[in-house]
N, C-alpha and C positions, 0 to 999 in steps of 0.2 A: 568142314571136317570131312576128310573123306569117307570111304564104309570100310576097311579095314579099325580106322580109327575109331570109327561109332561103335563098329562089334566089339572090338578091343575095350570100348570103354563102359560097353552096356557089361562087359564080362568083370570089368572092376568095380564098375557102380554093382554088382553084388558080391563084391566084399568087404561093404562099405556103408556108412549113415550118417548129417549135418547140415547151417543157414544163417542167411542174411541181405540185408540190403535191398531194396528195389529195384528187382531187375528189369530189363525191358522184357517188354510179351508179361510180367504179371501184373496181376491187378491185386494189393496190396492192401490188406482191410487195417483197422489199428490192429495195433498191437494188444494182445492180452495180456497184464497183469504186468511187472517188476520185471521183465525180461531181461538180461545185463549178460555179458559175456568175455570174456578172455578167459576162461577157464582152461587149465589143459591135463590130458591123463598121459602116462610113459607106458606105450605098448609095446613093450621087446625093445627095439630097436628107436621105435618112435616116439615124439612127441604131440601130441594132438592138441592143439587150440579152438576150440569156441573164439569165434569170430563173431555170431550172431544167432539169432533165434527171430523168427517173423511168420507170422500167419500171413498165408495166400488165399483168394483167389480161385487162380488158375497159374499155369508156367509154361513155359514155350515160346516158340516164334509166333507171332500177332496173326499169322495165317496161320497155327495148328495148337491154340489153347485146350490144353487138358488141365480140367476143374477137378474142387474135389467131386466125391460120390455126397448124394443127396444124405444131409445132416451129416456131413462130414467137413472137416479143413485142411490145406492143406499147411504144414507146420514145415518151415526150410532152413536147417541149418547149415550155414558155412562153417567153414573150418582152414586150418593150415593143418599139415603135415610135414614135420623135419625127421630126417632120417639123422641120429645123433650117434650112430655109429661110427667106426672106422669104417664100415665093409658099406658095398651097394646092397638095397634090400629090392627084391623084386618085385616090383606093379603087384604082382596079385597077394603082395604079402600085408597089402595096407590093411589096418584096422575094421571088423565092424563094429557099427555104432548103428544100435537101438534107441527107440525113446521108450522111456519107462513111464506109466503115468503115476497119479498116487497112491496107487492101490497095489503097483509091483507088477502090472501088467507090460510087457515089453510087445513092443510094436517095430516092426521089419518096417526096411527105408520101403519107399512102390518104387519099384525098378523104373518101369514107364515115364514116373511123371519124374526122377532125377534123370533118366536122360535126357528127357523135355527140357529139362531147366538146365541141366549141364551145356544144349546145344543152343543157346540161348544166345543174343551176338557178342553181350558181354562178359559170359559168366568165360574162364580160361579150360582150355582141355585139359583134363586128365593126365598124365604119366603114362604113354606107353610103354617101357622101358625100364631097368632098373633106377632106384631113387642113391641117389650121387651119396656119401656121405655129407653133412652139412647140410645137403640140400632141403629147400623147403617149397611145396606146394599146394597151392588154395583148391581146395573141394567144397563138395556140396551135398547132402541128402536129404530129401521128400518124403516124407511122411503124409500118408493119409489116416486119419485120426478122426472120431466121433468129436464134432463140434462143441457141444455142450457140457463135453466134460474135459476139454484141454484150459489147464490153467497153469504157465509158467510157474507159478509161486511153490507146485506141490509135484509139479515132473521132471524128468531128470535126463540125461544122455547117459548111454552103458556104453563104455570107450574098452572096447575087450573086457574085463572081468572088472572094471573100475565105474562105479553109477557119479555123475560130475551132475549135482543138482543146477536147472538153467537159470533162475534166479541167481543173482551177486558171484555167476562164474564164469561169466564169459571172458576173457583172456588171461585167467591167471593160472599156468601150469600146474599140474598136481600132480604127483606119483602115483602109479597105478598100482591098486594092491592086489 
């Protein structure tokens, strides 16, 4: 990736939050609780899918792993994005996405450790550029979150104004209210 491309996409990995899959460079602990995913919210223009939900770790390249912070996890959602417009919407118009836990508390992506894992050999680059009408692409956001109190069963994703609880919703679309 080159470094216009990396600032470009550290500047959109903040306007942005989502996970899945075991990437290389993490190290992948089980999974907490019912996690299931295809859930999706309608943000303006977009569609958002949950792809996945996974506790990490750590994310990165095998020479530059960032863990979570002590009694912390790190929590990585994948996702797609389709632009289901007629018109291009622009890079920095993607969606953010929060984790909510059960209590109503929303927690911001850490910028740091989703470009870690965004630059990862597998995970795909980001959308420099405007997104095509139709078009659809795979993202990703890092959450760092208190260990002890993340439990899929009872937290959720806030997809712009839309909370898409991570239990029983990962890939199935939902309209944003």
């Amino acid at each position: 990736m080159t470094r216009a491309k990396s600032i470009l996409s550290l500047a959109i990995a903040g306007c942005l939050l989502a996970a899945c899959g075991d990437k290389t460079g993490s190290t992948a602990t089980a999974p907490a609780g019912p996690a299931t995913t295809g859930a999706a919210a309608q943000d303006g223009p977009l569609t958002v899918v949950l792809k996945s939900v996974r506790q990490v770790e750590g994310v990165g390249r095998p020479y530059s792993i960032e863990e979570a912070s002590e009694g912390g996890t790190l929590v990585v959602l994948d996702y797609s994005v389709t632009n289901s417009s007629a018109t291009p919407v622009a890079a920095w118009r993607m969606p953010v996405i929060k984790l909510v836990d059960g209590s109503g508390t929303a927690h911001d992506t850490d910028l740091g450790r989703t470009m870690s894992y965004q630059q990862q050999d597998d995970v795909a680059d980001r959308p420099s550029g405007d997104l095509s009408p139709g078009s659809t692409v795979e993202d990703a956001a890092v959450f760092n979150v208190p260990k002890a109190g993340f439990d899929p069963a009872t937290w959720s994703a806030r997809i712009g104004e839309q909370k898409v609880p991570l239990a029983g919703s990962i890939g199935k679309p939902v309209k944003a209210g």
